[in-house]
Every structure is written in C-alpha cells, then in structure tokens.
N, C-alpha and C positions, 0 to 999 in steps of 0.2 A: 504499179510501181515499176519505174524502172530497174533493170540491170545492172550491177557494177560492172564497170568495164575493166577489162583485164588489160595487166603492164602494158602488153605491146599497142591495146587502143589510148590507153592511157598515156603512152607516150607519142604516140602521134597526133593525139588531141591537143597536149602540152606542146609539140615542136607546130603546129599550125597556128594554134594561140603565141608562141614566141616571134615567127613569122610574120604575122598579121602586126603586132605591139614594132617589131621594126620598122616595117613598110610606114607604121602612122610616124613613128619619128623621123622617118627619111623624107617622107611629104613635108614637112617644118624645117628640111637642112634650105639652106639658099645657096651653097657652093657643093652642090652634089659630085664636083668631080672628084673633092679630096673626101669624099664616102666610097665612091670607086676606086682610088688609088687607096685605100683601106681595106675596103673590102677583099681586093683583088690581092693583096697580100697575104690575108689572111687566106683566103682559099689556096692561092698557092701553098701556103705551110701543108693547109689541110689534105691539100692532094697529096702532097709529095712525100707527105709523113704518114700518110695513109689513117690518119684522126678525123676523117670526114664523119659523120653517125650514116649517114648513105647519102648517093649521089642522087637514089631521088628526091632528099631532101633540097640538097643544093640546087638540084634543077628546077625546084618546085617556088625556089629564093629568089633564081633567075627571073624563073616566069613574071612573078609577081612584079620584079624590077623592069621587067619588059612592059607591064601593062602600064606601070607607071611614066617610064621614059621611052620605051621605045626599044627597038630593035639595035638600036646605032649603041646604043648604052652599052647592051649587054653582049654586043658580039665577041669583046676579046673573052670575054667574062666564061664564054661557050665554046670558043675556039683552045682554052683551055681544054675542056674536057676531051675536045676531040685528040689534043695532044696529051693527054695522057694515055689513051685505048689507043693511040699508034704508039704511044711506049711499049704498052703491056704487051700490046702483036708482036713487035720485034722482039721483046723479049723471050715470048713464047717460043719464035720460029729460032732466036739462037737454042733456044733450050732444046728443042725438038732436035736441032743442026747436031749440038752436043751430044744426044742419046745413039745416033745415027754413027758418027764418027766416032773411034777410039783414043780420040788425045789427050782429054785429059778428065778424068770422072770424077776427080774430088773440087773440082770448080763449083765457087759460088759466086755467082756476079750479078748485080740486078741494078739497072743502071735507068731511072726516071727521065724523063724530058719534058720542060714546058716551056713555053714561051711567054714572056712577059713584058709587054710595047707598051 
C-alpha cells in the first residue's frame, strides 16, 4: 500500500498537475502573445504584491514555457525576477545604511521595482 502524502507533497503534487493542465491549454492558444501579455501581468501583481505561493513555482511555469516556445518567450518573463532581487538588494543595503546612521529610526519604507516591456 502506498503512503498518504502529507499537505505539503500534496500540494506540490496539486501545483505540478495545475501546471502541467496549463501548459496543455496553452499548446491549443494560436495567438500566444496575448497569453504572455496575461500572463505577464498577472506575475507582475504576484510579485509586487508578494501573493506568489513561491518563486519556485513560478520558475518552474517559466521553465515549462520555455520548453514549449523557447528562450526568446520567456526572457522578460525572467528578467522580472531578476528585477525584483535587485529590489529586495537595494532595499536591504538602504535598510542596513538606516541601522548605521542616526536619522531617522522610526522610518518604514519599502519600495518594489519591475519592469514591464
């Protein structure tokens, strides 16, 4: 007999079977780019609202969009992420800059960047 699987295999069995159920509907779109201009929107939200379920989900979304189209598809798609972790850096090093200096310690500022072409 098998094992039951506990929530967290169970839900990455669930997010790789949701995964997989896309990819086969996106093979049947015929104008994939306004899937990408979707897409790409909605990941922006995700990032910036920090509603992702994790980034190695979404990377894992890429990938799979990359086997299907290619590199060229999902380059903004990745160049995302890269601009969100030079967000979170600057962030980090003003927050570090703040702890070092006495100016002003009841500041809370947290300030995102992405680009979206």
């Amino acid at each position: 007999m098998c094992s039951p699987l506990t929530p967290s295999q169970r839900t990455e069995l669930e997010i790789d079977i949701a995964l997989d159920k896309t990819i086969t509907v996106f093979r049947y779109l015929t104008d994939k780019d306004v899937f990408e201009r979707y897409y790409k929107g909605h990941l922006a939200k995700r990032l910036l609202l920090g509603r992702s379920i994790s980034d190695d989900t979404e990377r894992q979304m890429l990938g799979k969009l990359k086997v299907e189209c290619g590199h060229q598809f999902t380059q903004k798609l990745e160049g995302m992420f890269n601009d969100m972790k030079l967000s979170t850096e600057t962030m980090d090093g003003y927050r570090r800059h703040l702890e070092r200096t006495t100016v002003c310690e009841t500041l809370c500022y947290e300030t995102r960047v992405l680009t979206l072409l």
